[in-house]
C-alpha positions as CSV (number, residue, x, y, z in Angstrom):
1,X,27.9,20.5,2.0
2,X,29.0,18.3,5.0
3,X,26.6,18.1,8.2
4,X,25.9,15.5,10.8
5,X,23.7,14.2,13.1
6,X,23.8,12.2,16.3
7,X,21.8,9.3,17.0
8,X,19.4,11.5,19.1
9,X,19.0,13.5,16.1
10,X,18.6,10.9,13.9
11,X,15.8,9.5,16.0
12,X,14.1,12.5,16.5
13,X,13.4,13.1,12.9
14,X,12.8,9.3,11.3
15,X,10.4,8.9,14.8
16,X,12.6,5.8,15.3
17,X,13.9,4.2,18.6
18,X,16.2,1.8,19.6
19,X,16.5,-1.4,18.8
20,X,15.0,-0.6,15.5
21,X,17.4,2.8,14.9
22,X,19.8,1.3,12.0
23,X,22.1,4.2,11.8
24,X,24.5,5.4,14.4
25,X,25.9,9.1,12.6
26,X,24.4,10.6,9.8
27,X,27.6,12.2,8.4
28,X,27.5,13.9,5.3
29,X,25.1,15.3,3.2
30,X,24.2,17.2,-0.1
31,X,20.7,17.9,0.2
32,X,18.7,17.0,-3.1
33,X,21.8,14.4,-4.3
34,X,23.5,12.5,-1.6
35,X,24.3,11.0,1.8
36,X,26.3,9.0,4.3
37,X,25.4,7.3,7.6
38,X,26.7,4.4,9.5
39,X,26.2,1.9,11.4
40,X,28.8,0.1,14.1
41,X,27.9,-3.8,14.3
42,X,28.1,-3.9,18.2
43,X,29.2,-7.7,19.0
44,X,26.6,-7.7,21.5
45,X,24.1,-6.0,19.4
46,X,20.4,-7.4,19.9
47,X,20.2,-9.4,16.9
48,X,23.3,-11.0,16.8
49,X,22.1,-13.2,19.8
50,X,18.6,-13.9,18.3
51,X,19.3,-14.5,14.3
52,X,21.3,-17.1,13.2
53,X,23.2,-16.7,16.9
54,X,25.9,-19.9,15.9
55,X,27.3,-17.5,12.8
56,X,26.8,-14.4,14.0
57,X,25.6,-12.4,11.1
58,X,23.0,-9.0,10.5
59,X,19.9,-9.9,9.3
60,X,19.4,-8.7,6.0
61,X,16.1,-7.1,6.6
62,X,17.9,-5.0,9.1
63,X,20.7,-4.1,6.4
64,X,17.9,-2.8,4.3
65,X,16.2,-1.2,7.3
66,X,19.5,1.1,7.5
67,X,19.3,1.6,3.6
68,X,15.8,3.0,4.0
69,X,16.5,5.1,7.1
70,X,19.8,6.6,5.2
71,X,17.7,7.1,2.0
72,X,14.7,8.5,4.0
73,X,17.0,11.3,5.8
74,X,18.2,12.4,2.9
75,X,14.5,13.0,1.1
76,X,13.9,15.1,4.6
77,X,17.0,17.1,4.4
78,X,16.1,17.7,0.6
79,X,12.2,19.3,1.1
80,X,11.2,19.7,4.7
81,X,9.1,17.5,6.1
82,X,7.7,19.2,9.0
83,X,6.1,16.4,11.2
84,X,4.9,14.9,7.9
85,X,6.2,11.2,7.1
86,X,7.0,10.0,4.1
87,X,6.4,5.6,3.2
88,X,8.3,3.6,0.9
89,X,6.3,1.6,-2.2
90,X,9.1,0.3,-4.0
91,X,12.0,-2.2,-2.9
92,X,14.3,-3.7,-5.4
93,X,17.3,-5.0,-3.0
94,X,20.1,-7.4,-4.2
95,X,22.1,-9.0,-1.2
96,X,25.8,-9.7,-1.2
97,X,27.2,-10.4,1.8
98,X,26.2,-10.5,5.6
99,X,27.6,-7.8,8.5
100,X,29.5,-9.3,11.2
101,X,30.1,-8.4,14.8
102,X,32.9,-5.4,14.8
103,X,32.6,-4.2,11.3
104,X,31.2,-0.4,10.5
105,X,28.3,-0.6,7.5
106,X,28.6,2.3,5.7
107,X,25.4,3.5,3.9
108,X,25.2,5.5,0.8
109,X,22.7,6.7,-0.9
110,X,22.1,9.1,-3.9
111,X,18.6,10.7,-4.7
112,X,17.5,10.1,-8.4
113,X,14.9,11.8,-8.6
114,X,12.0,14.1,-6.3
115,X,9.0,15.3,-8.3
116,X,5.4,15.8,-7.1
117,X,5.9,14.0,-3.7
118,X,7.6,10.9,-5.1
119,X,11.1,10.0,-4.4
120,X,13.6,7.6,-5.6
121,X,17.0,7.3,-4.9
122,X,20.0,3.6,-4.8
123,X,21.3,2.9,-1.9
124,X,24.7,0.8,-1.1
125,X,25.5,-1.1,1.9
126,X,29.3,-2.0,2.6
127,X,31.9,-2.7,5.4
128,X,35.2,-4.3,5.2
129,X,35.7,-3.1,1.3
130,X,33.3,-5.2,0.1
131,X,29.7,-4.4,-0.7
132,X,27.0,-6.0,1.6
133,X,23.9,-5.3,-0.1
134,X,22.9,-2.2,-2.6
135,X,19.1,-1.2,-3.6
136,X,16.5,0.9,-5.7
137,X,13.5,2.4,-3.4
138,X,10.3,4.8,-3.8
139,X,8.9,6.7,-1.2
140,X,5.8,8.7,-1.3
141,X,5.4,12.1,0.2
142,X,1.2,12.0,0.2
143,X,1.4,15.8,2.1
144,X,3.5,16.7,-1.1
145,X,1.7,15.0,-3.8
146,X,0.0,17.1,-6.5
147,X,-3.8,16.8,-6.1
148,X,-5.7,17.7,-9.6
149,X,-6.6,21.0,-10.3
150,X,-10.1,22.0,-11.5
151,X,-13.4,23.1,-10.3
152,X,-14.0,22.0,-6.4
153,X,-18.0,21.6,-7.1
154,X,-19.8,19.8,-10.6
155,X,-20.6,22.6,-13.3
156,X,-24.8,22.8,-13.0
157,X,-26.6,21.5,-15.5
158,X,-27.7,23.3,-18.3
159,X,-30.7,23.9,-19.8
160,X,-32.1,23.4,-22.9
C-alpha cells in the first residue's frame, strides 16, 4: 500500500513544528511493516549555519531525529493513536556519514515488532547511494500497554 503525507500532515500528527520537523514527505507506507520519508537538505537550512558552519554538515542528532519521526509515523499508521503519544526508550544508532547541503536523506524504516504497547522497528538513513546512519529503537505506547488483570480491591480477610 502506497500513501503520503505533506509536511502539514506530517506535523499535525508527530505534534512537531518547524525547525525541529525532520521529514519533508512521508511517501510510502505498509502499515504494520514499513515506511519511506524524506528529507531535502536545504543549503540554507537552519543548522547548517549554526553546526560546524566551515564544513557544512547535518548534525547527527538531527539525522536520528528524522529516523525517530519516520519510525514513529509508521507505529501511528500501524494502531491508531488518537491524540495519544507514544516515547522512545531505546536507541542503538551507528553513524556513517554526514548529510550535506543539496542532498535528499531518504529514511527507511521497517517495524519488527508491536505487542502490548511496545514497538520496535531499524531504521536507515541515506543520500547520495551511500548510507548516512542506520538504527534499532523502542517506543512505548503507555495508553496501549497491558495493565495486569485481577481483582481491583484486596480479597478480605478470612476468618478462622
Amino acid at each position: 500500500m502506497t500513501a503520503s503525507l505533506s509536511r502539514a500532515q506530517i506535523a499535525s500528527r508527530l505534534d512537531i513544528t518547524d525547525p525541529f520537523l525532520m521529514i519533508d514527505t512521508f511517501e510510502e507506507i505498509e502499515p504494520g511493516r514499513r515506511a519511506r520519508a524524506t528529507l531535502a537538505l536545504a543549503p540554507d537550512a537552519w543548522f547548517f549555519g549554526c553546526h560546524l558552519p566551515a564544513s557544512q554538515v547535518m548534525p547527527a542528532t538531527l539525522q536520528i531525529e528524522g529516523m525517530l519521526q519516520t519510525l514513529v509515523l509508521l507505529i501511528y499508521a500501524a494502531q491508531d493513536h488518537g491524540v495519544n503519544r507514544s516515547y522512545v526508550t531505546s536507541v542503538n544508532v551507528q553513524l556513517a556519514a554526514a548529510g550535506t547541503p543539496g542532498q535528499t536523506v531518504t529514511f527507511e524504516a521497517e517495524l519488527s515488532a508491536f505487542r502490548r504497547g511496545i514497538a520496535t522497528g531499524e531504521v536507515a538513513a541515506a543520500a547520495g547511494g551511500r548510507t548516512l546512519s542506520r538504527g534499532s529503537f523502542r517506543y512505548a505506547s503507555p495508553h496501549l500497554m497491558a495493565m495486569p488483570t485481577g481483582p481491583a480491591t484486596p480479597p478480605p480477610p478470612s476468618t478462622p
